[in-house]
VMD Tcl script that draws the C-alpha trace (Angstrom):
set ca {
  {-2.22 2.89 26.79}
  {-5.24 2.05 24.53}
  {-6.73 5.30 25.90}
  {-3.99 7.32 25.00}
  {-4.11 6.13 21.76}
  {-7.66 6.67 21.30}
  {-7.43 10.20 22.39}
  {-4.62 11.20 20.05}
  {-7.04 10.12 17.43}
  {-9.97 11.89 19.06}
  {-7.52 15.12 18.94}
  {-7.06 14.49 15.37}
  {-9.99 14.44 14.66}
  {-11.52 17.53 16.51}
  {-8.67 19.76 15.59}
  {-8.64 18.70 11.89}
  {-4.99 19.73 11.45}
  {-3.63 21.52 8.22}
  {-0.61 18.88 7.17}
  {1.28 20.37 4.51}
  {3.03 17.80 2.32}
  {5.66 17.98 0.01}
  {5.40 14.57 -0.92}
  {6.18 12.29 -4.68}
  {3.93 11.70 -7.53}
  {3.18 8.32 -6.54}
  {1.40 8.62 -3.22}
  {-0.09 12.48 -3.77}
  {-3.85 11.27 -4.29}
  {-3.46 8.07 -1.69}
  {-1.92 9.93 0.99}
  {-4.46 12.77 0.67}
  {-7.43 10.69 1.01}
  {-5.69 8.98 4.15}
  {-5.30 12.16 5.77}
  {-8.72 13.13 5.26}
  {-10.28 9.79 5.99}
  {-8.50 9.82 9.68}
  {-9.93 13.53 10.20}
  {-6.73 16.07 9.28}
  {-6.88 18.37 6.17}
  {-4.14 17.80 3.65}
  {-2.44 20.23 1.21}
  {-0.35 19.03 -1.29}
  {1.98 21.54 -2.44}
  {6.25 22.07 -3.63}
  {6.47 25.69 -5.05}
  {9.78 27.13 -3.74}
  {7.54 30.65 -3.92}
  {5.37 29.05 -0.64}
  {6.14 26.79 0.93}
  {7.61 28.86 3.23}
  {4.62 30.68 3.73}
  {2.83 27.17 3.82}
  {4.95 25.81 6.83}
  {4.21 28.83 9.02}
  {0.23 28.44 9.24}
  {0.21 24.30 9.22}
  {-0.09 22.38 11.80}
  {2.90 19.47 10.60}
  {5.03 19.82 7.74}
  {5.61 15.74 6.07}
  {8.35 15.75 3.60}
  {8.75 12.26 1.40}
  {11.59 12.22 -0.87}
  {9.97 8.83 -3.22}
  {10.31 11.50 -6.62}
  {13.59 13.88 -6.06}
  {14.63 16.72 -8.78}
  {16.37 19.79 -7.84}
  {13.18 21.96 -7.41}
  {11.86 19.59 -5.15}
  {15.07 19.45 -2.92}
  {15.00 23.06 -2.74}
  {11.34 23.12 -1.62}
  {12.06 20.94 1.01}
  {14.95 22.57 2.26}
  {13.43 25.38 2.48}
  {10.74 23.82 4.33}
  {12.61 22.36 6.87}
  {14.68 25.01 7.71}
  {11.34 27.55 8.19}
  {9.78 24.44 9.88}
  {12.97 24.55 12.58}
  {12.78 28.31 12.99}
  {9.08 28.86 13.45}
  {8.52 25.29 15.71}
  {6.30 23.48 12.94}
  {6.64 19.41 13.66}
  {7.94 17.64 10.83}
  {8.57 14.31 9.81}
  {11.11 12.97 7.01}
  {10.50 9.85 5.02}
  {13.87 9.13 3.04}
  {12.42 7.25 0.76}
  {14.51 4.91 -1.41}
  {17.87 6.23 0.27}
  {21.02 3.71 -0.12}
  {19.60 3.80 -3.69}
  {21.45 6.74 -5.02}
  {24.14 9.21 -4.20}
  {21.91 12.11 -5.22}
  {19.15 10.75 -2.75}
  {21.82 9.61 0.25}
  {22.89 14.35 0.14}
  {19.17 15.03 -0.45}
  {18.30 13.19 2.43}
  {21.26 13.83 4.95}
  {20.78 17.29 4.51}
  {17.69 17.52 5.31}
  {17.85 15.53 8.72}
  {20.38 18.28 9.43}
  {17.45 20.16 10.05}
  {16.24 17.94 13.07}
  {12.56 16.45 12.16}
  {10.92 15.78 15.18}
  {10.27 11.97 13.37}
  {11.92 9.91 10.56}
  {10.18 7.10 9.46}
  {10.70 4.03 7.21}
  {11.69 1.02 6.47}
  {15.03 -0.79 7.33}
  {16.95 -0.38 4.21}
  {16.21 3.50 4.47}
  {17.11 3.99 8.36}
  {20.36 1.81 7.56}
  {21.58 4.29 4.83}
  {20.09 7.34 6.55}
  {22.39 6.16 9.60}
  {25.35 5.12 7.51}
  {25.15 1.88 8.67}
  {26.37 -1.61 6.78}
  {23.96 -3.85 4.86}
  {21.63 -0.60 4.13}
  {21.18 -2.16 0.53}
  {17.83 -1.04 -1.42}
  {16.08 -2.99 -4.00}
  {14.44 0.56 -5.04}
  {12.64 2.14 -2.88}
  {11.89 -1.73 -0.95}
  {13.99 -2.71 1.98}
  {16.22 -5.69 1.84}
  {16.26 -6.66 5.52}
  {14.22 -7.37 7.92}
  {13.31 -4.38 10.52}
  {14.91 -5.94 13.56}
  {18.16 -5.53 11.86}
  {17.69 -1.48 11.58}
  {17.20 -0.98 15.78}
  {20.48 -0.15 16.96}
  {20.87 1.68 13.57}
  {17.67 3.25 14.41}
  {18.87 4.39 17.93}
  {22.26 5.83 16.52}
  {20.05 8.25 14.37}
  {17.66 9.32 17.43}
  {21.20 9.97 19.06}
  {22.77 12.57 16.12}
  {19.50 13.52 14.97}
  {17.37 14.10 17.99}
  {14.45 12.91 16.24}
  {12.15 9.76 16.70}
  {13.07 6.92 14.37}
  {10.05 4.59 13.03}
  {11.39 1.69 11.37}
  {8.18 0.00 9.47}
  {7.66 -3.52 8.41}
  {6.43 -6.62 9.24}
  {7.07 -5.35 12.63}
  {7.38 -1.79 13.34}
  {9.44 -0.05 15.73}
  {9.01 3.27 17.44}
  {12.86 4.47 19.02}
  {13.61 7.33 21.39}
  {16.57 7.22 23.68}
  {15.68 4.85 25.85}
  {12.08 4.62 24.64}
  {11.30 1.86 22.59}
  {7.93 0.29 21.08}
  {7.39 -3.35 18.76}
  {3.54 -2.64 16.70}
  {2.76 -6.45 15.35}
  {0.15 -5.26 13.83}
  {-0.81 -5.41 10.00}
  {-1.15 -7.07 7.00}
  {1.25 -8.80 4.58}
  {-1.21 -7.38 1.72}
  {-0.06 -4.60 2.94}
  {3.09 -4.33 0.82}
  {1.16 -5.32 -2.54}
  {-0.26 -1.76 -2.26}
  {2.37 0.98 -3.44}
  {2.92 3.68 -0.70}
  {1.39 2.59 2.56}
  {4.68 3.31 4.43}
  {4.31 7.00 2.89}
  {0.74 6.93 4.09}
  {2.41 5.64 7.28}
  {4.60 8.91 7.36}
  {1.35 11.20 6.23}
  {-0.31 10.18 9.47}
  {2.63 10.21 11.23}
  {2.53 14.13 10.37}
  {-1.15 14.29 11.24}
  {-0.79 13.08 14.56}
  {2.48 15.64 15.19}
  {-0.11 18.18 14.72}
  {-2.67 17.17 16.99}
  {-0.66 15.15 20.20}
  {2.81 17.13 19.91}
  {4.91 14.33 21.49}
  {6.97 13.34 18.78}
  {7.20 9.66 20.05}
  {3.26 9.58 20.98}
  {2.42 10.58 17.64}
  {4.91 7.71 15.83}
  {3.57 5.16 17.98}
  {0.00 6.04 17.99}
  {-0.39 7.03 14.06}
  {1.07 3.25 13.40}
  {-0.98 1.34 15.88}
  {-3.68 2.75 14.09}
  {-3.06 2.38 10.51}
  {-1.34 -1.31 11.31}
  {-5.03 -2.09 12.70}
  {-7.03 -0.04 9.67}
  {-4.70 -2.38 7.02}
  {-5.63 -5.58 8.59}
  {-9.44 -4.47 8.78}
  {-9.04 -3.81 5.35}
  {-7.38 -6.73 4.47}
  {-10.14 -9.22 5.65}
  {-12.93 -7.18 3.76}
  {-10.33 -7.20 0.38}
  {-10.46 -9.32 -2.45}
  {-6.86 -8.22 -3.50}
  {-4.81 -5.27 -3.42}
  {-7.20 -3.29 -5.34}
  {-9.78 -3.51 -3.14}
  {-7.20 -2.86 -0.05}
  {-6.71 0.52 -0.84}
  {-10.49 1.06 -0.71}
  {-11.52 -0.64 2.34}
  {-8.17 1.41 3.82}
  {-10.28 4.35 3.94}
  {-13.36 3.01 5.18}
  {-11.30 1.55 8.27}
  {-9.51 4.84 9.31}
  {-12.77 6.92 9.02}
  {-14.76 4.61 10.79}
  {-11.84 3.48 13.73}
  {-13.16 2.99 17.01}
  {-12.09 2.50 20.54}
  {-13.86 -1.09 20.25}
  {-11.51 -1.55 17.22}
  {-8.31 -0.88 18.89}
  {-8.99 -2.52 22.35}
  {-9.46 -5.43 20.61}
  {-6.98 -5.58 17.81}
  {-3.82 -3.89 19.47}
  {-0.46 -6.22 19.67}
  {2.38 -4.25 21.13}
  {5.45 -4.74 23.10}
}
mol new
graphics top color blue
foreach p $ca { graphics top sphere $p radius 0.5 }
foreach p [lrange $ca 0 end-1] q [lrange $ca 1 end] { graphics top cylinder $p $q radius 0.2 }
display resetview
């Protein structure tokens, strides 16, 4: 397992995929810099006039709905849908969904178009599956991941896509297929966005290994072990975000045989 792991990130990295992004405000500069750091090539773009265009020579199409207004929506609908018909990968973070009714349509209709992943936290994949106790507090979760799994599995089931629920423990679900990634950092969450980084990488890995539940699994072994690299050189938060970088451009096999905790 460690060496399948290790060679998705060796694919990454010698393929350097194109991940287009249609991603919020918050996380455009972070997630960029992740992508680049763990060897893909990010663009960053939402214009209804290409995205289209975008989706058909990329190698994953990430869509993160953290900053919604009706351009946006449209973008990403139109995304999807050329994503579906031409075979691009694509993953769907529904951020902050349970929040609002505007976000619950935005979201639900674009899981219509079948991503090949979903990812985040438990809150999210509650609402997403219209399960109970999905309360937000924003865009943070409110329960604990473990709560989310058979939630989680319901959604692979009408969805066909993976489900990665992310938190203190993170869970990969597929059918029968099922993963628990210990690792991490509480610092972690003091940093805004790492579970849209999470999803960036996610995307990155779609492009390079193809296996949707490879890539969710391997893209958050890997950044679980980067944040608690990064954690032990940080001072704070601050700092985090920095060392972040440093620990997904310089991950190595050593790294991972070492630091991995999985069930």
């Amino acid at each position: 397992m460690i060496d399948d792991i290790w060679n998705s990130l060796r694919e990454v990295r010698a393929k350097a995929p194109l991940v287009l992004n249609i991603t919020n405000y918050v996380v455009m500069n972070s997630t960029a810099n992740a992508l680049l750091a763990v060897g893909a090539s990010p663009i960053m773009a939402h214009s209804t006039e290409e995205v289209e265009d975008l989706v058909a020579v990329t190698g994953a199409l990430v869509v993160n709905i953290g900053t919604l207004s009706p351009p946006w929506v449209a973008a990403m609908r139109l995304a999807a849908r050329k994503a579906a018909a031409v075979g691009t990968p694509w993953v769907l973070d529904p951020v902050g969904v349970g929040a609002t009714a505007y976000r619950n349509g935005a979201a639900a209709g674009l899981a219509a178009f079948h991503p090949a992943a979903v990812r985040g936290n438990a809150s999210e994949i509650l609402a997403l599956a219209g399960a109970s106790g999905a309360a937000t507090k924003g865009v943070d979760s409110t329960v604990r991941t473990e709560a989310s799994i058979e939630a989680a599995a319901k959604l692979t089931d009408a969805t066909g896509s993976v489900v990665a629920v992310t938190g203190r423990t993170d869970y990969v679900i597929f059918g029968d297929l099922r993963r628990a990634i210990h690792n991490g950092h509480p610092m972690m969450a003091r940093v805004t966005g790492l579970g849209c980084t999470a999803t960036a990488l996610i995307g990155a890995f779609l492009a390079a290994v193809r296996d949707p539940f490879e890539a969710c699994f391997h893209a958050l072994v890997v950044i679980g072990i980067a944040g608690e690299v990064a954690a032990e050189r940080a001072a704070g938060p601050g700092s985090l975000q920095m060392h972040l970088l440093d620990a997904l451009y310089a991950f190595d096999r050593e790294t991972l045989a070492r630091r991995i905790r999985i069930d």
